[in-house]
C-alpha positions as CSV (number, residue, x, y, z in Angstrom):
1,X,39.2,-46.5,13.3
2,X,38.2,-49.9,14.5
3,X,40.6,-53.2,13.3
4,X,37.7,-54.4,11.0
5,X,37.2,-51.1,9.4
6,X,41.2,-50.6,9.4
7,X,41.8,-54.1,7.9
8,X,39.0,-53.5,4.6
9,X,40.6,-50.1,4.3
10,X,43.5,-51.7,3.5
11,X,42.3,-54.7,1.7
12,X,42.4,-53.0,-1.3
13,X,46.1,-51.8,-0.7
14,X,49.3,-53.3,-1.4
15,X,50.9,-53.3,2.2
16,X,48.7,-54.3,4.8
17,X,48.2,-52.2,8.1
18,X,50.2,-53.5,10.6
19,X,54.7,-53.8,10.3
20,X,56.3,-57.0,10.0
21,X,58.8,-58.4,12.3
22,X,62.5,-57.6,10.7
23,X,62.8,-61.4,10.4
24,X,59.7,-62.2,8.7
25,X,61.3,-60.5,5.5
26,X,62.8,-62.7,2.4
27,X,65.4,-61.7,0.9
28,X,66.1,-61.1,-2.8
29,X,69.0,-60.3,-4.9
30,X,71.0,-59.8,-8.3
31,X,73.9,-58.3,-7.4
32,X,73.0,-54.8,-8.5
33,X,69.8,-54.2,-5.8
34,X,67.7,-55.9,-3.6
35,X,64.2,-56.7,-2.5
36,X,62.4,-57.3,1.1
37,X,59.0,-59.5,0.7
38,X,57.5,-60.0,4.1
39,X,55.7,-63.9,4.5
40,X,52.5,-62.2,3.2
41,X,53.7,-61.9,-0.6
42,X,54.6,-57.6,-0.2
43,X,57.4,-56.5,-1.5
44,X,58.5,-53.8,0.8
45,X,61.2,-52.6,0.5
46,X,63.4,-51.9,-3.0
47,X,65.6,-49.6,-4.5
48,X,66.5,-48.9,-8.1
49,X,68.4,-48.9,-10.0
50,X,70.9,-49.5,-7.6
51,X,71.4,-51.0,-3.9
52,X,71.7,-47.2,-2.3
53,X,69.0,-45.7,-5.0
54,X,65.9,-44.1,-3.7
55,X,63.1,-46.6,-3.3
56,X,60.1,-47.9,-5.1
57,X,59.3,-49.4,-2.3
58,X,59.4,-48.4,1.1
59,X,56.5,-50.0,3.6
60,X,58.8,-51.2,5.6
61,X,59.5,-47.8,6.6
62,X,56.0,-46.4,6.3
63,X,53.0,-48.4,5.3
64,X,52.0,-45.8,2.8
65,X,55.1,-45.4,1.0
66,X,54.9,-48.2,-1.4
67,X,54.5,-52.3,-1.8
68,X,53.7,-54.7,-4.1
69,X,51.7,-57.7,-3.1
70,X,51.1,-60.6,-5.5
71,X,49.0,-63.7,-3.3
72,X,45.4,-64.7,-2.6
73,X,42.7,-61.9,-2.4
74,X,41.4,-61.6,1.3
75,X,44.2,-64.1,2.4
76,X,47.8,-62.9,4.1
77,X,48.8,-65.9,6.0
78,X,50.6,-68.6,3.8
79,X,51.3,-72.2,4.6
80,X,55.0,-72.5,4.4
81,X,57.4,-70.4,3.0
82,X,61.3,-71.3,2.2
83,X,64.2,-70.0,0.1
84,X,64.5,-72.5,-3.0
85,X,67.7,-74.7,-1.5
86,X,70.9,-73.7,-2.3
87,X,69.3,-69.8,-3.3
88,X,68.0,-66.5,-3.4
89,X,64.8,-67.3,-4.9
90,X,61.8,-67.6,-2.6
91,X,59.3,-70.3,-2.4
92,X,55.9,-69.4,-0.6
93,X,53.0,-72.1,-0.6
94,X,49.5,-70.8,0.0
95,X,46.1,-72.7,1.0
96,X,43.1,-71.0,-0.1
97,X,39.3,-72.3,0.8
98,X,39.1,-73.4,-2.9
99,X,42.6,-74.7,-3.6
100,X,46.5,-74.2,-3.2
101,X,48.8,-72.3,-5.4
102,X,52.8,-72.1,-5.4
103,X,54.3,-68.5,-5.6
104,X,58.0,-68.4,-6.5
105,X,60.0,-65.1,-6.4
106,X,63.3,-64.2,-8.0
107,X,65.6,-61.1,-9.0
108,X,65.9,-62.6,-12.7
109,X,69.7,-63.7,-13.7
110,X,70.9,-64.9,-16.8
111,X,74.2,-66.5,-17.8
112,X,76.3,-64.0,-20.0
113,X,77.4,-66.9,-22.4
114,X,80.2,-69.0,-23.3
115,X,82.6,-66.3,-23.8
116,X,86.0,-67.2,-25.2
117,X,85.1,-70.7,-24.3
118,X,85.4,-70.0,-20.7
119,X,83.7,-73.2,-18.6
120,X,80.0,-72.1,-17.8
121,X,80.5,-74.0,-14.2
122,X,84.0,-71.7,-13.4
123,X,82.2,-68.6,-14.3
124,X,80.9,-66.7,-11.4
125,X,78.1,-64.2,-11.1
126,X,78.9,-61.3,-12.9
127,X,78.0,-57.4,-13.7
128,X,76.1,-58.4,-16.9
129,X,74.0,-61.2,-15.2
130,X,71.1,-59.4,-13.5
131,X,68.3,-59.0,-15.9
132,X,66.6,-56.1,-14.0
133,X,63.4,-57.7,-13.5
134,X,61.5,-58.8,-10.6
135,X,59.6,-61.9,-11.5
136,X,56.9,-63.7,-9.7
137,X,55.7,-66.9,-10.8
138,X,52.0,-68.8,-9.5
139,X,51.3,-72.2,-9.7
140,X,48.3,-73.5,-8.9
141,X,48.7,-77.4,-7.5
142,X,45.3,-78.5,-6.3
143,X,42.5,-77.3,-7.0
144,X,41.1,-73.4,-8.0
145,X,42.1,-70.3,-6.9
146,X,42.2,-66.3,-7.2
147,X,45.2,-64.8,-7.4
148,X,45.9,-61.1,-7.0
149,X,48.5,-58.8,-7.7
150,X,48.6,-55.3,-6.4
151,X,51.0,-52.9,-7.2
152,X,51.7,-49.7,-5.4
153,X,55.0,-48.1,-6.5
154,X,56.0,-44.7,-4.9
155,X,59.4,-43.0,-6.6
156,X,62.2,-40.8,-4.6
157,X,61.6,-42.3,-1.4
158,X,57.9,-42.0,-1.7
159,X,58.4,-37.8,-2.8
160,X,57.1,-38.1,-5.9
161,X,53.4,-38.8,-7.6
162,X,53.0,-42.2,-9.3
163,X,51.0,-41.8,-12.8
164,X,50.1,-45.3,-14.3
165,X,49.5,-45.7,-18.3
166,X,48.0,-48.8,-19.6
167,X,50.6,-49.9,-22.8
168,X,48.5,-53.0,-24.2
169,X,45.3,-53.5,-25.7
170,X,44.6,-56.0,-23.5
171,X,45.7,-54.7,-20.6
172,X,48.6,-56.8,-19.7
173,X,50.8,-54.1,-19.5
174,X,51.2,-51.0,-17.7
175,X,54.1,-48.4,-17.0
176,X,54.1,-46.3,-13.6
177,X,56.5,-43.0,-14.0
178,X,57.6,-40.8,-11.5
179,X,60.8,-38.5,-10.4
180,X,62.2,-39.1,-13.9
181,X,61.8,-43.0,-13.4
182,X,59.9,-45.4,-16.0
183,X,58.9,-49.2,-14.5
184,X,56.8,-51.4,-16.7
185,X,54.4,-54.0,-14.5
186,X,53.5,-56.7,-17.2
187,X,52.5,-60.3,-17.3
188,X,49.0,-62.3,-17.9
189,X,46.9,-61.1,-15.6
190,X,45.1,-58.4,-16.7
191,X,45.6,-55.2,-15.1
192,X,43.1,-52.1,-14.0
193,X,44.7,-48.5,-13.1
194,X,43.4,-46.9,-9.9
195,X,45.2,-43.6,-9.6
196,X,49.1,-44.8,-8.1
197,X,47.8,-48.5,-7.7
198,X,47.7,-50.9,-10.7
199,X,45.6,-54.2,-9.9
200,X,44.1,-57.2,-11.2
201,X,42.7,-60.7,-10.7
202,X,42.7,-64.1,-12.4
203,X,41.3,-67.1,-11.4
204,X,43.4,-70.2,-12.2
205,X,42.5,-74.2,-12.2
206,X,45.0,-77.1,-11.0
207,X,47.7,-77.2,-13.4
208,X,47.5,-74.0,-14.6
209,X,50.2,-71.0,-14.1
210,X,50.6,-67.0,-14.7
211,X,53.1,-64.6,-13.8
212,X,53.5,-61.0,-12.7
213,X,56.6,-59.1,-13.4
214,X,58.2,-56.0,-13.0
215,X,60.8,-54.7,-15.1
216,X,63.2,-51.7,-14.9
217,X,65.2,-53.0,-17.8
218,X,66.1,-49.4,-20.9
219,X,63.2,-50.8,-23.2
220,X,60.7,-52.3,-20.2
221,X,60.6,-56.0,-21.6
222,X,60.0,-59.0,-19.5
223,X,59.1,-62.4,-20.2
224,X,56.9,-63.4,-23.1
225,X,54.6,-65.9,-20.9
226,X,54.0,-67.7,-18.1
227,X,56.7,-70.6,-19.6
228,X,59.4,-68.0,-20.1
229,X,58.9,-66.5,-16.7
230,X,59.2,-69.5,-14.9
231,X,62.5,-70.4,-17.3
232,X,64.0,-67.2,-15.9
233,X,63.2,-68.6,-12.3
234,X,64.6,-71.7,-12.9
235,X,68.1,-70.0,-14.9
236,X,68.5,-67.8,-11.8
237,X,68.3,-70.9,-9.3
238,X,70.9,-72.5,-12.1
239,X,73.2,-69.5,-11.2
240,X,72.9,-69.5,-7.7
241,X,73.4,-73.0,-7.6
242,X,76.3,-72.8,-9.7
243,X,78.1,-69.9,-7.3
244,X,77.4,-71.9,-4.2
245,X,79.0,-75.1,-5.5
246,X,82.4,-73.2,-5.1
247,X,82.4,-73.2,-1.7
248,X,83.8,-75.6,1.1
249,X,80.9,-76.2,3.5
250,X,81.6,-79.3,6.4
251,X,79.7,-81.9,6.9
252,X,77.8,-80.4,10.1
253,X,73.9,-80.1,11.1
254,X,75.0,-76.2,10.8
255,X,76.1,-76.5,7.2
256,X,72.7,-75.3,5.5
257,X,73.2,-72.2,7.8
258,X,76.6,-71.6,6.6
259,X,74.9,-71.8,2.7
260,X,72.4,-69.3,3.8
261,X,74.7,-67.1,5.5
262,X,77.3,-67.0,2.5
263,X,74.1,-66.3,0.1
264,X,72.8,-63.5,1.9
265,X,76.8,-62.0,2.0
266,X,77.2,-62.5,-1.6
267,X,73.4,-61.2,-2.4
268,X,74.7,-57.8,-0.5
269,X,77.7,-57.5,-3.1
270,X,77.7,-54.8,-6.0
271,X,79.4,-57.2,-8.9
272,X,79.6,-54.0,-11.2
273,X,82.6,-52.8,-9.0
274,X,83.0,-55.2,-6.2
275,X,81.8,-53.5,-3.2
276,X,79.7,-54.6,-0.6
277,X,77.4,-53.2,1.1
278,X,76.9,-53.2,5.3
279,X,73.1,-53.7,4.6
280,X,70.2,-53.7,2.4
281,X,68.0,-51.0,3.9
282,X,68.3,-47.7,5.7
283,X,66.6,-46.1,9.0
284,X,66.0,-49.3,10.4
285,X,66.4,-48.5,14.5
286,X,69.2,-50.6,16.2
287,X,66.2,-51.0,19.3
288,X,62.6,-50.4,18.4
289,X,61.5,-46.4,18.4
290,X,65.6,-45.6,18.8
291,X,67.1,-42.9,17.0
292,X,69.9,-44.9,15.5
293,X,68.4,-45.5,12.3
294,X,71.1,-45.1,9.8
295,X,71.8,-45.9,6.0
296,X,73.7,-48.6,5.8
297,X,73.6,-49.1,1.8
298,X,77.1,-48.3,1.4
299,X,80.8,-49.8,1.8
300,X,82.4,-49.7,5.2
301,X,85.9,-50.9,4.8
302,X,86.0,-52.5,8.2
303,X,82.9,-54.1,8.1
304,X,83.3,-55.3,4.3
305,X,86.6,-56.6,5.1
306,X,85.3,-58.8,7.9
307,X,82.4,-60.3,5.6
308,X,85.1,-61.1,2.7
309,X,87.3,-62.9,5.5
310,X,84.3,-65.0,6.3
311,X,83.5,-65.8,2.6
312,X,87.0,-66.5,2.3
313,X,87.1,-69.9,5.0
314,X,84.8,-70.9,3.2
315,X,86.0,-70.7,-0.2
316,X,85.1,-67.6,-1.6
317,X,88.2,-66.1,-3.0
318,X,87.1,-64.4,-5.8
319,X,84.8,-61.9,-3.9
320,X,87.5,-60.9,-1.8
321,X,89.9,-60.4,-4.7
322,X,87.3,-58.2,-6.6
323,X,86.7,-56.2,-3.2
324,X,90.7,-55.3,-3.0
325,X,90.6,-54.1,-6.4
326,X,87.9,-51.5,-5.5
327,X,89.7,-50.7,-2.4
328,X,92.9,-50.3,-4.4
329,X,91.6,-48.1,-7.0
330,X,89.7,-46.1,-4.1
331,X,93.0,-46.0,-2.1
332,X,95.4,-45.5,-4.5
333,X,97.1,-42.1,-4.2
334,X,95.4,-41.2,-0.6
335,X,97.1,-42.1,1.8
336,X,96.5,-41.6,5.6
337,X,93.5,-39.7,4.7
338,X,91.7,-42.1,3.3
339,X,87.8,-42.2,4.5
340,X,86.4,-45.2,6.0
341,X,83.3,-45.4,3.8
342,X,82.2,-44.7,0.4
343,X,79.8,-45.1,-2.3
344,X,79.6,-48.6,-3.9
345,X,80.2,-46.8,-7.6
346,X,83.5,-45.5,-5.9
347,X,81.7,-41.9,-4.2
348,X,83.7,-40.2,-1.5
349,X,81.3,-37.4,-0.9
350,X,78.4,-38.7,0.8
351,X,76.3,-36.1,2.5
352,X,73.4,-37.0,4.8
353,X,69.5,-35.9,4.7
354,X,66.4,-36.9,7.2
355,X,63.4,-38.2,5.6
356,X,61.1,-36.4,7.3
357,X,57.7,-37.1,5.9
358,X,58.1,-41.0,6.4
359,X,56.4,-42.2,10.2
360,X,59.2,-44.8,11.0
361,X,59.6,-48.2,11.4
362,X,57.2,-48.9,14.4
363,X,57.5,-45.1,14.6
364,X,61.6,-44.9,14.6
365,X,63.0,-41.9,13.3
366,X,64.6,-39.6,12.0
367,X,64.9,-41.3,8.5
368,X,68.1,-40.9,7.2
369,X,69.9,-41.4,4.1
370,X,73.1,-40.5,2.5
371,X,73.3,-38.7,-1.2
372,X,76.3,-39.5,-3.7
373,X,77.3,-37.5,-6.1
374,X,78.9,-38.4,-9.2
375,X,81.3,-41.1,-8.6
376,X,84.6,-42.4,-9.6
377,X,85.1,-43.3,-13.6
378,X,85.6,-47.2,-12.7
379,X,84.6,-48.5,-16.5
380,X,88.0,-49.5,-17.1
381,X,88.3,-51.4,-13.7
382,X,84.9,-52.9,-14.1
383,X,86.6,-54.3,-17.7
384,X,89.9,-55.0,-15.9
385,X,87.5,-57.2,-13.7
386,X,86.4,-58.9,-16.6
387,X,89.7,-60.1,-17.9
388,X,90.6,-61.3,-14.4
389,X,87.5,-63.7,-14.4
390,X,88.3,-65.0,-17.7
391,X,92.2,-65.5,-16.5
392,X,91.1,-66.9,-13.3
393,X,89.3,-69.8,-15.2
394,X,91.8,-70.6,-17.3
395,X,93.8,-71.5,-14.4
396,X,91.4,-73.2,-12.8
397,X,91.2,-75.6,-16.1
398,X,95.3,-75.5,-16.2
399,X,94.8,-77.1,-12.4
400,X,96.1,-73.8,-11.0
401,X,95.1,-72.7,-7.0
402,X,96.5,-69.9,-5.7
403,X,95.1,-68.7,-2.2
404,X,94.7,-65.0,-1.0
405,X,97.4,-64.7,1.1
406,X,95.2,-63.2,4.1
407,X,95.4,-64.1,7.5
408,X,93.2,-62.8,10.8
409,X,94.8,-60.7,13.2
410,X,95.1,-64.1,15.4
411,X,94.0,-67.4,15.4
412,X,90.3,-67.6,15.1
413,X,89.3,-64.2,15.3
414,X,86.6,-62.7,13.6
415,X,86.1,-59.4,14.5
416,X,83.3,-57.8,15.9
417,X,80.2,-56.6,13.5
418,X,78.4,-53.3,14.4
């Protein structure tokens, strides 16, 4: 097939033909999962409900194994693109022949409220924050424009047959099911079902906005409009804001780097228990077409107790307090034989399986990933974790401190990451 006939067969697909550089990928995050959109506008990569779920999601292991691309139709090259400062919310700006348009994405959080009138600014991010929707807000700024959203979703690491079923009378709304999943796409742009793809267009003048959102929330809702969409933008920038402000970052052309890099740490923490995770993706090659592709969606206690140190420098105690309580409770009784991974819900059997039917990053394989089994009943910690926030702020309005007590094994030594 030649590149123009490759390039329209794929116009009318999510993913586009070709992979993506690893660092041409945004990231997203709420804590509980996270997304990979490449500078185009694809989401390629996502698992749910979870970090270490199957995916949704996968081009970035195999350009047919699912994406969702929200941008200009017949366009894949935006004009700038930046994380919203002080975020995890990404900003991508796009020049059309007709007129410009702002696209703003963001794994939605909201605050959990003013409970027993603990300070909204000493609260931290939290297990009930992440408001399991993926929302993408468009702007157009100058101007008219087309803007197109494509979804492509493929369940169980791309296993399992997508069925979409229109759920509005105006087609605004659709839900794609597969391997026991339900997602809902909604928004206002309305929507047309072409076997596992959902689609639509809608043209938009200057001033005007629309949204596209997916949501993976027990009764599928999402924003009402375009207004309450971008107010769940804006409330997750609040947040992340909010968390960053903790931190002690010097006055140093590096600083911004240091904001980004504790960001990206934090993104990769599971706040439902505390863990972290070594990455957001698996199979990933450590050099192109290697066979060192493994999962890294899980908690290695070396690794994770690096990252906490580094958040720690900087003034991100309570991370690292939260982490030691997981490792506690995962410790506690074991001893010597204590594993040195597990599960982020608290899983110590974690068996392996290739996934054989996906073609690879740039054609790296085996696939791998592990399976978890039931894990650890950690509802009581995950309230015990609860109750140590809401202490922790009430010393922090009594004027209390208190450090971590941790020191590295010498002065100024980090570690080594894999």
């Amino acid at each position: 097939m030649g590149v123009a006939a490759k390039a329209e067969a794929y116009e009318a697909r999510a993913a586009g033909p070709d992979f993506h550089a690893i660092g041409d990928y945004g990231f997203l995050s709420d804590c509980h999962t996270g997304a990979l959109v490449a500078s185009d506008g694809t989401v390629e990569w996502m698992c749910l409900r979870r970090f270490d779920s199957p995916s949704i999601f996968a081009a970035l292991l195999d350009r047919n194994a699912g994406a969702w691309r929200l941008g200009p139709r017949g366009l894949r090259a935006p004009v700038a693109r930046r994380y919203v400062p002080g975020t995890n919310v990404l900003e991508t700006s796009w020049m059309t022949p007709t007129g410009w348009f702002v696209v703003r994405d963001a794994l939605a959080l909201a605050p959990a409220g003013d409970e027993d009138g603990m300070d909204a600014r000493a609260r931290d991010l939290g297990p009930h924050d992440a408001e399991h929707l993926l929302v993408r807000t468009v702007e157009c700024v100058h101007g008219h424009v087309e803007v197109e959203t494509i979804c492509e979703p493929a369940f169980d690491y791309a296993t399992e047959q997508t069925r979409w079923t229109l759920v509005d009378r105006d087609a605004l709304a659709a839900d794609a099911s597969g391997g026991g999943a339900t997602l809902r796409l909604l928004g206002d742009i309305p929507l047309e079902v072409d076997g596992s793809i959902a689609r639509g267009v809608r043209k938009l003048e200057a001033g005007d906005s629309c949204f596209s959102c997916l949501s993976w929330r027990e009764e599928l809702g999402g924003p009402r409009d375009a207004a309450d969409a971008a107010a769940r933008v804006d409330c997750t920038v609040e947040l992340w804001r909010r968390w960053l402000e903790v931190g002690t970052f010097p006055d140093h052309p590096w600083r911004w780097t240091l904001q980004r890099s504790a960001l990206a740490l934090k993104g990769l923490t599971y706040e439902p228990t505390g863990a972290m995770v070594a990455a957001l993706t698996t199979s990933l090659p450590e050099t192109p077409g290697g066979e060192r592709n493994w999962d890294y969606r899980y908690t290695w206690i070396r690794d994770a107790t690096f990252t906490l140190w580094s958040l720690h420098v900087i003034g991100f105690d309570q991370e690292a307090r939260e982490f030691m309580e997981f490792v506690y409770h995962l410790f506690h009784g074991r001893g010597p034989e204590a594993q040195i991974m597990f599960g982020i819900g608290g899983e110590t059997e974690l068996t392996e399986k290739t996934l054989d039917h996906l073609g690879g990053y740039i054609g790296s394989k085996p696939e791998r990933c592990l399976r978890r089994p039931v894990g650890l009943d950690l509802r009581p910690f995950e309230d015990s974790r609860w109750r140590a926030r809401r202490d922790g702020a009430d010393r922090l309005r009594a004027g209390g401190g208190g450090g971590l007590g941790l020191a590295p094994s010498r002065p100024g030594h980090m570690g080594g990451a894999r």
